[in-house]
Backbone as JSON, one array per atom type, in Angstrom:
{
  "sequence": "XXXXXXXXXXXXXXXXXXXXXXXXXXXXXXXXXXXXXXXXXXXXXXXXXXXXXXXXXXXXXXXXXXXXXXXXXXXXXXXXXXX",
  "N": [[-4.38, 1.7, 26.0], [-1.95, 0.65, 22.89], [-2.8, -0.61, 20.05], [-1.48, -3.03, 17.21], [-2.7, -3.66, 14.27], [-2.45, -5.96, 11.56], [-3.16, -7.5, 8.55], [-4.35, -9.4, 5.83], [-6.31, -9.85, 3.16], [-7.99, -12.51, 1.0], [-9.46, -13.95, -1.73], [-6.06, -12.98, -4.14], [-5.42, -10.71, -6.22], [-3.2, -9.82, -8.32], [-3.69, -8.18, -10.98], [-5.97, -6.39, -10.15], [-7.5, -4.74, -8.0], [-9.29, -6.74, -5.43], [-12.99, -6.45, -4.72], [-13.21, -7.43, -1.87], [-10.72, -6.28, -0.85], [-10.45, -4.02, -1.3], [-12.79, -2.94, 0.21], [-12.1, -3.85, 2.77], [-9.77, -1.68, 3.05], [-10.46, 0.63, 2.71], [-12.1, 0.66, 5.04], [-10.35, 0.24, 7.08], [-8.97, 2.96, 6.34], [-10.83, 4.8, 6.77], [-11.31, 4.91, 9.69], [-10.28, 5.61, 13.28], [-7.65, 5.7, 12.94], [-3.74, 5.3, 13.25], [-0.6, 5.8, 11.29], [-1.25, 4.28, 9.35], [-0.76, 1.96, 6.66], [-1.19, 0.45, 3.78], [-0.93, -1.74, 1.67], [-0.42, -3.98, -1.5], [0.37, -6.86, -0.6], [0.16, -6.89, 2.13], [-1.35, -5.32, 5.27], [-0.89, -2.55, 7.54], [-2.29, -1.1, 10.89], [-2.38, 1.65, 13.65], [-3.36, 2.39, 16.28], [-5.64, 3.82, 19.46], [-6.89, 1.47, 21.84], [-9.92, 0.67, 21.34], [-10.95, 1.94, 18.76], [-9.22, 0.54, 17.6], [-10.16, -2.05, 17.46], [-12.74, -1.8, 16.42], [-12.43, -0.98, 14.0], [-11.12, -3.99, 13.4], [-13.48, -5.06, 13.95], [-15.39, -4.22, 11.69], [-13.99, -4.28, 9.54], [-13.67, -7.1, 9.05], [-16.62, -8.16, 8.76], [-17.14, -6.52, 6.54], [-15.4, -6.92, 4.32], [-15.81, -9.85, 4.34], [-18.0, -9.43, 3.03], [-17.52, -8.85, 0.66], [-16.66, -10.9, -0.71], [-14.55, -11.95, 0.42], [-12.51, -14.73, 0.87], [-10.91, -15.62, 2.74], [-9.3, -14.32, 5.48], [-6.29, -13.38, 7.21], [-5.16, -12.31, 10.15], [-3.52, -10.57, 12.52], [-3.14, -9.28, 15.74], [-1.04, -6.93, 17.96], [-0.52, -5.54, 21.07], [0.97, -2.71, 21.56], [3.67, -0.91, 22.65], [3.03, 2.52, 24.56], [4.16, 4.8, 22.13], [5.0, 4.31, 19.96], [7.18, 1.29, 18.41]],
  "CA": [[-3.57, 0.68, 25.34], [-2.49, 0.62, 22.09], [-2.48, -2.28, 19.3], [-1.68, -2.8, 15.79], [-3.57, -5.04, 13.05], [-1.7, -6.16, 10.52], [-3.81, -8.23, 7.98], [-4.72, -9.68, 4.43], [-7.43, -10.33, 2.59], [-7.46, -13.38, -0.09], [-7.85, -14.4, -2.87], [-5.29, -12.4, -4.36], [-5.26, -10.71, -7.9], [-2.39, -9.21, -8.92], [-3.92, -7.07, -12.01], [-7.0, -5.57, -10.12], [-7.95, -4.76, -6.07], [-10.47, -7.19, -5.62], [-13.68, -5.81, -3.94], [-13.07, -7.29, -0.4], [-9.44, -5.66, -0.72], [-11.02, -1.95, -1.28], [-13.56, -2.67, 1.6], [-10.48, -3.81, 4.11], [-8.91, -0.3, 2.57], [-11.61, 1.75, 2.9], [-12.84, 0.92, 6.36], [-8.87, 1.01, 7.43], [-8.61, 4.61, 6.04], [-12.01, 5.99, 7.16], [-10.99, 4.99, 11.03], [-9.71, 6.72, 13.53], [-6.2, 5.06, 12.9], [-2.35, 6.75, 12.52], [0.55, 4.94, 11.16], [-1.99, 3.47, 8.64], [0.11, 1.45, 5.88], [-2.07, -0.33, 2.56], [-0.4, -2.42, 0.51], [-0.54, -5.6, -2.27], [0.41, -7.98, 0.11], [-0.2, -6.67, 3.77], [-1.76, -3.75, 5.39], [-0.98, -2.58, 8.88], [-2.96, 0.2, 11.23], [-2.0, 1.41, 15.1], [-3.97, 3.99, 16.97], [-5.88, 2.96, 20.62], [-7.36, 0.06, 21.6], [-11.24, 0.76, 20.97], [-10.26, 2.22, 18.03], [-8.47, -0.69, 16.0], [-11.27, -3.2, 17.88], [-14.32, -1.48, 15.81], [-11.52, -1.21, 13.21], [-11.34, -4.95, 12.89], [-15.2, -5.55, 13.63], [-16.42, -4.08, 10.44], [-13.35, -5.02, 7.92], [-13.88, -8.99, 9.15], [-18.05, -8.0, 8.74], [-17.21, -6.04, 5.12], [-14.63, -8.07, 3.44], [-16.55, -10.98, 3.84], [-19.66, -9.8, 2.73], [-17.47, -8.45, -0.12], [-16.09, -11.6, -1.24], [-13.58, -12.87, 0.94], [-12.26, -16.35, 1.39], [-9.9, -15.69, 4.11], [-8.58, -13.28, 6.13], [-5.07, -13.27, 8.02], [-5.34, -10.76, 10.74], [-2.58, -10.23, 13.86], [-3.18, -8.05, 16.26], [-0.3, -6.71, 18.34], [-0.22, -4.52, 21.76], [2.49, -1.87, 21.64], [4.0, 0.4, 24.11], [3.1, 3.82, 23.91], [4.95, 6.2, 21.9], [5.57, 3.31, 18.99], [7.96, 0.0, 18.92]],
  "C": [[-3.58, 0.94, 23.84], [-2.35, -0.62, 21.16], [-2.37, -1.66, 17.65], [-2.11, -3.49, 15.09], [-2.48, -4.76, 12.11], [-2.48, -7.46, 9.74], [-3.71, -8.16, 6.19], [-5.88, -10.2, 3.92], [-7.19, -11.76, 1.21], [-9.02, -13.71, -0.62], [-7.84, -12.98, -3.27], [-5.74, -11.66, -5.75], [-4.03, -9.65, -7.95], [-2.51, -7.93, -9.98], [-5.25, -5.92, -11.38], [-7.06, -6.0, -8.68], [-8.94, -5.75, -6.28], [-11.67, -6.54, -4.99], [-13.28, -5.66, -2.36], [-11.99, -6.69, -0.14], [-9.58, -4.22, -0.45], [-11.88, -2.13, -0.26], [-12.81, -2.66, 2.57], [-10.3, -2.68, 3.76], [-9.4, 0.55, 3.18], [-12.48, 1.8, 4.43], [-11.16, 1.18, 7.58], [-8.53, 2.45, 7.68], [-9.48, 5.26, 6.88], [-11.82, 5.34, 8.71], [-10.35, 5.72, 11.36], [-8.27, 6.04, 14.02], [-5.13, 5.86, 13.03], [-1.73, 5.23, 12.0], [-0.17, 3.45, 9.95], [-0.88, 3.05, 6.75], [-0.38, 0.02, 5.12], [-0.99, -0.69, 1.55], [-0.69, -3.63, -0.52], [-0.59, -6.7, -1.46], [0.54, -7.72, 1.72], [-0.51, -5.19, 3.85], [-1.58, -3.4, 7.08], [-1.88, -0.91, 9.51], [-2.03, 0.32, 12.87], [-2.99, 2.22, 14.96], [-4.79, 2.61, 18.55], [-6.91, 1.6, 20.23], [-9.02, -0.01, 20.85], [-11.65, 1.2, 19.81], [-10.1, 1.12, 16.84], [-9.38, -2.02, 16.49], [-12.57, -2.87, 17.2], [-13.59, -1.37, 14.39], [-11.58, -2.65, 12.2], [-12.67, -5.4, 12.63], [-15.4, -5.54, 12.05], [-15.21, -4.48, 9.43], [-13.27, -6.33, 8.13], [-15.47, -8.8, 8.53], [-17.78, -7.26, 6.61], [-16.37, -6.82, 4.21], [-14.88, -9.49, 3.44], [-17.6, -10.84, 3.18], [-19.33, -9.42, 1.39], [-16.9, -9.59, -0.97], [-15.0, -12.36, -0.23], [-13.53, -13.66, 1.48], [-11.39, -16.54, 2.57], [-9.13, -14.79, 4.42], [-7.63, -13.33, 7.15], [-5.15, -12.62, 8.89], [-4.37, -11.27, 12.31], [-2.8, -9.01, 14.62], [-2.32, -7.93, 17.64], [-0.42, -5.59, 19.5], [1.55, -4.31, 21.82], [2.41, -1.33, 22.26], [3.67, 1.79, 23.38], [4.06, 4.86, 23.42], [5.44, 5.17, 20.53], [6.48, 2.03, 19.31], [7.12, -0.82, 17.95]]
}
């Protein structure tokens, strides 16, 4: 199966990443994700299921411990091959 996260971290800053923003980033990137897509105001990942489930574990477990007040997070099964 596969799924996609699509999440945010808050609060926001506009002039500077905040910490918990670069931990979400950085545990995003260093998975074994594709179709991985970081931005200001949302970030989405795909790849399989076990995958984007140890995925979310540790950026809910690191972006809180880095500061964050609240985290948005959707997670979406898709058909294989994208959609």
């Amino acid at each position: 199966m596969r799924l996609r996260v699509e999440f945010t971290t808050e609060p926001f800053d506009l002039d500077e990443a905040p910490a918990h923003a670069v931990a979400a980033r950085e545990v995003i990137e260093a998975a074994d994700l594709d179709a991985v897509d970081v931005g200001p105001f949302g970030n989405t990942a795909e790849g399989g299921s076990d995958a984007v489930l140890a995925a979310v574990d540790a950026l809910l477990r690191k972006s809180l411990g880095a500061g964050a007040t609240r985290i948005t997070l959707q997670v979406n099964v898709i058909e294989e091959g994208g959609a």
